[in-house]
C-alpha positions as CSV (number, residue, x, y, z in Angstrom):
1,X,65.6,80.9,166.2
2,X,66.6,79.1,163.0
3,X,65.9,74.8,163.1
4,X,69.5,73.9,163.8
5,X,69.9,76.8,166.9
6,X,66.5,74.5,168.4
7,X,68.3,71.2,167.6
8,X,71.4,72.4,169.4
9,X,69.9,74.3,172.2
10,X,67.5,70.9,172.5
11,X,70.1,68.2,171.9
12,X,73.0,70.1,174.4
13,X,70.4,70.7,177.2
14,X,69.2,66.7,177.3
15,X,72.7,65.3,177.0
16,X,73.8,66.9,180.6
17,X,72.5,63.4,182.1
18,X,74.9,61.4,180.4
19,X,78.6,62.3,182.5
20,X,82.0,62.4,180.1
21,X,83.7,64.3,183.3
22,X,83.8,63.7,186.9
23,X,83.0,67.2,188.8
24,X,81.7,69.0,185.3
25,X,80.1,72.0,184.6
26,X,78.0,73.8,181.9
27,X,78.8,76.4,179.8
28,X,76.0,78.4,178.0
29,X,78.3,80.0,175.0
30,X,75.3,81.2,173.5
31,X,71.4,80.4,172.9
32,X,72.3,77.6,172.0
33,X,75.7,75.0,172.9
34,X,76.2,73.8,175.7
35,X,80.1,73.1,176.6
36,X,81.0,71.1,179.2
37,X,84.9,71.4,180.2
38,X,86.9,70.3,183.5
39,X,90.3,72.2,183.5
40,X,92.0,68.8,185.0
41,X,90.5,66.3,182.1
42,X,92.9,65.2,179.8
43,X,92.5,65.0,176.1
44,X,90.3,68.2,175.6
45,X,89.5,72.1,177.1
46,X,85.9,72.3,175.9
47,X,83.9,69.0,175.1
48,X,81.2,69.7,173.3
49,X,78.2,67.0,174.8
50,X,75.6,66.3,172.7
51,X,72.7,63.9,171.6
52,X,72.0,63.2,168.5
53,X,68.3,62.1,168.8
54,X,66.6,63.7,171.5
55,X,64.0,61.5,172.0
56,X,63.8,57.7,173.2
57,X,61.1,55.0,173.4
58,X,62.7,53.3,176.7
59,X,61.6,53.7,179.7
60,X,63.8,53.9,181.8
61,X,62.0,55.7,185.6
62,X,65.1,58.5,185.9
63,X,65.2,59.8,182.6
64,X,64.1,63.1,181.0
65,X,64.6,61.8,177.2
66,X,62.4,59.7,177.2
67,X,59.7,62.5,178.6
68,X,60.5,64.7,174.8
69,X,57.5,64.5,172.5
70,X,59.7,67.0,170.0
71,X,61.1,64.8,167.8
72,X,64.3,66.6,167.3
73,X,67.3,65.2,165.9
74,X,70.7,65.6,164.2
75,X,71.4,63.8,160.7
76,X,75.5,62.6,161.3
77,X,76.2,65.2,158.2
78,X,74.9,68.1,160.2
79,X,76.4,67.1,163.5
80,X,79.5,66.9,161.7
81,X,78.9,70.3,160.2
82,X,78.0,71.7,163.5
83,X,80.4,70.8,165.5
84,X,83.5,71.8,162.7
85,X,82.0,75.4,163.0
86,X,82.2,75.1,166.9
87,X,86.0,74.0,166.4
88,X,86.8,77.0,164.2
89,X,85.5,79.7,166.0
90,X,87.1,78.1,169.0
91,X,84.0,77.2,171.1
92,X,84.9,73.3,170.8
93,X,87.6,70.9,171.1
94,X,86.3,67.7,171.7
95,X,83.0,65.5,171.1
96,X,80.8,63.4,173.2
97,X,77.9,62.0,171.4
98,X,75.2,60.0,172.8
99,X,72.0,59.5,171.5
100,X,68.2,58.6,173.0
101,X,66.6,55.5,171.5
102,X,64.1,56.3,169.3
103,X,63.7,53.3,167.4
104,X,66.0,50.9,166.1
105,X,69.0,50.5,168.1
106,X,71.1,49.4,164.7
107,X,70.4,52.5,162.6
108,X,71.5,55.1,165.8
109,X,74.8,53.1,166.4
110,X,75.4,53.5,162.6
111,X,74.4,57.1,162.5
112,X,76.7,58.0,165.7
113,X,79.5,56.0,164.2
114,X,78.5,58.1,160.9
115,X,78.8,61.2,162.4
116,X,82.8,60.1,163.3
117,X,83.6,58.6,160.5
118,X,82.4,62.5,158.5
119,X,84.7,63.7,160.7
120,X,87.8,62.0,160.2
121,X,87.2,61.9,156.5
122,X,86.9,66.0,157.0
123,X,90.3,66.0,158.8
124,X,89.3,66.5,162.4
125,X,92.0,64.8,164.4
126,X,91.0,65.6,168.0
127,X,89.1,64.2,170.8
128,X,86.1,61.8,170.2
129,X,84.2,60.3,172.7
130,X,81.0,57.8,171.5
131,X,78.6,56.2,173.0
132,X,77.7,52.5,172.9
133,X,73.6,52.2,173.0
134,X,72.3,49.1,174.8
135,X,71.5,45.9,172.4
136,X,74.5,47.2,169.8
137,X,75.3,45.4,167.8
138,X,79.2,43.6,167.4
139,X,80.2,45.4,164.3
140,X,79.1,48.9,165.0
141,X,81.2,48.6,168.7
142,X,84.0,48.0,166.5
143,X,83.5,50.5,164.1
144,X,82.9,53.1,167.1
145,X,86.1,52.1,168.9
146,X,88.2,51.9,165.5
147,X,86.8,55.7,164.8
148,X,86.7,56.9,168.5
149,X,89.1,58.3,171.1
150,X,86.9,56.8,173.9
151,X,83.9,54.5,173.8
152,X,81.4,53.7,176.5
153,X,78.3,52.1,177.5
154,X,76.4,52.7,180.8
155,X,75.6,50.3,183.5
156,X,73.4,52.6,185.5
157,X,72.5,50.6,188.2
158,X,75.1,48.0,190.0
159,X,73.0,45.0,189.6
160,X,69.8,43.1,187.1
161,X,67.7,43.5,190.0
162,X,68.1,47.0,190.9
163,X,68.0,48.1,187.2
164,X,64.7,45.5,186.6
165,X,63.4,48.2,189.2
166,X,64.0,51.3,187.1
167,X,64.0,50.3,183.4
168,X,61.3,47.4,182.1
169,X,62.9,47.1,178.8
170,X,66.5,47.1,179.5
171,X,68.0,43.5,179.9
172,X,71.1,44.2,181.6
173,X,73.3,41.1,181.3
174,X,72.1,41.0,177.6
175,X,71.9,44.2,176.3
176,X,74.5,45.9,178.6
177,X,77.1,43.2,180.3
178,X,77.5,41.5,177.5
179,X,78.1,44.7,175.1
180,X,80.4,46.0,177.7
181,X,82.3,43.1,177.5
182,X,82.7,43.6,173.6
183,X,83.5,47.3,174.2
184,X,86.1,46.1,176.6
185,X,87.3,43.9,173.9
186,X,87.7,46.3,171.1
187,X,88.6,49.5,173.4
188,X,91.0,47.6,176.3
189,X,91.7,50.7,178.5
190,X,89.8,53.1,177.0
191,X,86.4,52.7,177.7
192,X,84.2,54.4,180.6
193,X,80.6,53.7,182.3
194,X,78.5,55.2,184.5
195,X,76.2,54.5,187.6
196,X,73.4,56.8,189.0
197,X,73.6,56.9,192.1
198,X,70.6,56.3,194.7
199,X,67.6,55.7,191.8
200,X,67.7,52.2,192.4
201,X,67.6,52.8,196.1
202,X,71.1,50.4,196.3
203,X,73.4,50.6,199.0
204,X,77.1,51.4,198.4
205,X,78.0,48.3,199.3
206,X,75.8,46.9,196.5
207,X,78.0,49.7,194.4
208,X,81.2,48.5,195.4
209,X,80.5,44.8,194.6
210,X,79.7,46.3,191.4
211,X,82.5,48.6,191.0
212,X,84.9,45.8,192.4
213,X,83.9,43.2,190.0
214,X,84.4,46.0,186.7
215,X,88.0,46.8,187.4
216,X,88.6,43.1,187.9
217,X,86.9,41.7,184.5
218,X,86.5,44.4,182.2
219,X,88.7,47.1,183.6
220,X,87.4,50.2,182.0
221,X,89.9,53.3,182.5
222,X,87.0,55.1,184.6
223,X,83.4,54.3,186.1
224,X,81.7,57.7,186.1
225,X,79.0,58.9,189.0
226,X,75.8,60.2,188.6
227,X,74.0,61.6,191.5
228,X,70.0,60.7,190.9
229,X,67.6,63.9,190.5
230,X,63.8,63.4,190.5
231,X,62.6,64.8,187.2
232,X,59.2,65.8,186.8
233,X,56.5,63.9,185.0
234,X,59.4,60.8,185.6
235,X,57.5,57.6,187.4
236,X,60.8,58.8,190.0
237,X,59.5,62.0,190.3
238,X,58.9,62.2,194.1
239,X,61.5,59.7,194.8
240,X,64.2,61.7,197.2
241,X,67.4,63.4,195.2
242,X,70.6,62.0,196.1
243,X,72.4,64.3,198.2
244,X,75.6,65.7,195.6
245,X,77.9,64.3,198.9
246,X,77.6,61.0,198.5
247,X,78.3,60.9,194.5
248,X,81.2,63.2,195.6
249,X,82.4,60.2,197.7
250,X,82.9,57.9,195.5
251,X,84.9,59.4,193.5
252,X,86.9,59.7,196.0
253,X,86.2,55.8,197.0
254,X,87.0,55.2,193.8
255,X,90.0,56.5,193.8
256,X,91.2,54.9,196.3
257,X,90.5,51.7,194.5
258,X,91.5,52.8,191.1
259,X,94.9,54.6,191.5
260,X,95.7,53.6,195.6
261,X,95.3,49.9,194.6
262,X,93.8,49.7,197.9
263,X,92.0,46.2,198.4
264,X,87.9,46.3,198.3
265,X,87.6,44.3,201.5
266,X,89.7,46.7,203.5
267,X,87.2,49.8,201.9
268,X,84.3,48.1,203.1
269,X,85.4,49.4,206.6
270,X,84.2,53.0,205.3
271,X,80.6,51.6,205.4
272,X,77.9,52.0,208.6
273,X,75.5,49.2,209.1
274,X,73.7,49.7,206.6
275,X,75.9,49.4,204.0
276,X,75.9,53.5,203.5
277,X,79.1,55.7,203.2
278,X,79.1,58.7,205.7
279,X,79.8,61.9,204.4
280,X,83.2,62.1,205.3
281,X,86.5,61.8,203.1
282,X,86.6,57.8,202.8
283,X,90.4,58.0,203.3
284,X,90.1,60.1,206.3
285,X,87.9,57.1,207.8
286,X,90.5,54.4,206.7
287,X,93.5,56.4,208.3
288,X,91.5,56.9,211.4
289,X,91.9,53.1,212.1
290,X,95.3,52.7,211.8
291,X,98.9,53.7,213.6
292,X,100.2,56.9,212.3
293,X,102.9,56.6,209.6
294,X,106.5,57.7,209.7
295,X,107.4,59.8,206.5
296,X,110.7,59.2,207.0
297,X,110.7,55.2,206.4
298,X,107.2,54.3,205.3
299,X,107.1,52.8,202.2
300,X,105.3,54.4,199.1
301,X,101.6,52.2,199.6
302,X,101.7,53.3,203.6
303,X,102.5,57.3,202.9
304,X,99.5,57.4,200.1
305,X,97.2,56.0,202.5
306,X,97.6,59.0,204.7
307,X,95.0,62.3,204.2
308,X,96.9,65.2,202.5
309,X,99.5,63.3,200.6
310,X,99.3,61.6,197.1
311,X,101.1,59.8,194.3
312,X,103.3,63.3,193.6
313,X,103.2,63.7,197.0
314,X,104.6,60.6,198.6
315,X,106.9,60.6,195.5
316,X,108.7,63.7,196.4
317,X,109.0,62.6,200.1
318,X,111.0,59.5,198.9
319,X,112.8,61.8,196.9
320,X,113.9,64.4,199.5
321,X,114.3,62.0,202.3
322,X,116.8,59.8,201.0
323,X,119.1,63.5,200.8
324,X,117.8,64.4,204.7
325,X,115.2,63.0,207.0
326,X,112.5,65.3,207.5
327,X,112.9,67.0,211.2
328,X,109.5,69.3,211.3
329,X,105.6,69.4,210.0
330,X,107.1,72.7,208.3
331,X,109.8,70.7,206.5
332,X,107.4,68.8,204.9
333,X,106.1,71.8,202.9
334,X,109.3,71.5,201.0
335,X,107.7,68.4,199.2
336,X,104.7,70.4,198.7
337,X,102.4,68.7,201.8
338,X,100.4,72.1,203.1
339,X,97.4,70.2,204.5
340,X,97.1,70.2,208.0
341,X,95.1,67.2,208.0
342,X,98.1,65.2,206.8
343,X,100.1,65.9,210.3
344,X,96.6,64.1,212.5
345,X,98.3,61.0,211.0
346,X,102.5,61.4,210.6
347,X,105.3,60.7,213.0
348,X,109.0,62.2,212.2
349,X,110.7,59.3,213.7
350,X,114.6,58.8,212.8
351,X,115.7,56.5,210.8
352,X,116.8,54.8,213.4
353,X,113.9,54.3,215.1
354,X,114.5,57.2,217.4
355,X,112.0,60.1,217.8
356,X,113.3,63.5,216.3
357,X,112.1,66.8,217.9
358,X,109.1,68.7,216.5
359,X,110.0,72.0,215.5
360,X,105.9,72.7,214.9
């Protein structure tokens, strides 16, 4: 295996902590790349994800990096050079690069922002996606969202305390609220970060206050969610996994407060005693409380808040309905709503106010 096959199969296999996608999955192309594409993700097929120093001084309890005593790294000039092959054979279409912290925080910004600024110069127009280290400085944020598609910094855990638990040399309103709030500034809209999930041993209502309090200030266009695995040799190592579930709800929490608009203190309901989510489809909970909804005069807000119908959903129901109420569960397949579950929580009253007969 030649020096740059080790680098990539090294620098691809380290950089599957560090989420670009919600729901992603890896693709071995060969020894060496790893791809990691989402057929719903806009902006690219097959991102290639990458560090571009696979080592790090940090120590941060969940991390892998920071366990590599190979000190193997990209220069930006052969990232570049890499990844441009990768785009002409058609293996690539997009980049993600990150980077572990293996000494000063200044000169890896610079080199990541290098490695974009090579290729624009070289012509490549398509998806880039960097990442903003903790303690970056104001400049190279600026130079990384001037060169970059998408920019992002990670939060990891949803509060100083819990990351003080996890990460010694981290200061998190310094060398990560603050930056965010710069990345925000020079990226509005077009900035991501990401939590893990569980490592901190948080509850999800500690998560929601934080998730809650980033879409209100700094508004990034997605918070991404990492369920924690114990990694060997990690102080975390016989800490329990987080069950997959419970990252898988909230994205689906999230949703709900992202694109549904719906309010974080009527979420909270979703919650046991603890503070916990259940494993069970948060909006499934939140319809369970509430009278059933009449698709033929419920506004738009009240028809996405039941189980089985969304935006294109409850856009085509406004759509058809204005032509002809809807008489039956089976006419409602002609706006494209097959789930079962939807019907637990629809009437087909008139307009009128008068019930219609169910032809079920």
């Amino acid at each position: 295996m030649s020096q740059r096959e080790r680098k990539l199969e090294h620098l691809t296999a380290a950089s599957r902590f560090d989420l670009c996608t919600p729901g992603e999955c890896i693709r071995l192309l060969t020894a060496a790349p790893c791809i990691t594409y989402n057929p719903r993700a806009g902006g690219c097929g097959r991102l290639f994800r990458v560090l571009l120093h696979g080592s790090c001084t940090y120590d941060c309890a969940y991390c892998a990096v920071r366990l590599q005593r190979e000190r193997l790294a990209f220069t930006p000039e052969e990232l570049a050079d890499t990844f441009l092959r990768l785009v002409r054979d058609g293996s690539a279409g997009g980049l993600f690069v990150s980077s572990g912290i293996a000494g000063d925080v200044d000169t890896i910004m610079h080199d990541i922002v290098e490695t974009g600024e090579i290729l624009r110069r070289r012509g490549y127009t398509g998806y880039l996606h960097l990442k903003v280290l903790p303690g970056a400085s104001r400049a190279d944020i600026r130079d990384a969202a001037r060169v970059a598609d998408r920019i992002s910094i990670n939060l990891e855990a949803p509060s100083a305390e819990r990351m003080g638990g996890i990460a010694g040399v981290k200061d998190y309103r310094n060398d990560i609220v603050k930056r965010q709030s710069w990345v925000a500034e020079e990226k509005p809209d077009r900035h991501t970060t990401q939590l893990v999930i569980g490592a901190a041993d948080e509850t999800d209502a500690e998560i929601l206050r934080c998730v809650l309090e980033q879409y209100r200030t700094v508004r990034p266009a997605r918070i991404y969610y990492s369920a924690f695995r114990a990694l060997a040799g990690t102080p975390l190592a016989g800490h329990p996994d987080t069950p997959a579930w419970r990252a898988r709800r909230w994205y689906q929490l999230d949703h709900l407060l992202r694109e549904y608009r719906i309010p974080g203190d009527e979420v909270r309901v979703v919650f046991d005693d603890g503070g916990l989510l259940p494993n069970r489809d948060p909006k499934e909970v939140l319809a369970a409380g509430r009278e059933r909804v009449n698709v033929n005069t419920a506004p738009r807000h009240d028809l996405l808040r039941v189980p089985g119908i969304g935006p294109r959903g409850a856009d085509r129901i406004l759509r058809m309905r204005a032509e002809r109420p809807f008489l039956s569960f089976r006419d409602l397949k002609r706006a494209g709503i097959r789930s079962q579950l939807a019907e637990r929580y629809i009437t087909l009253g008139g307009r009128e106010g008068m019930q219609m007969r169910l032809n079920v």
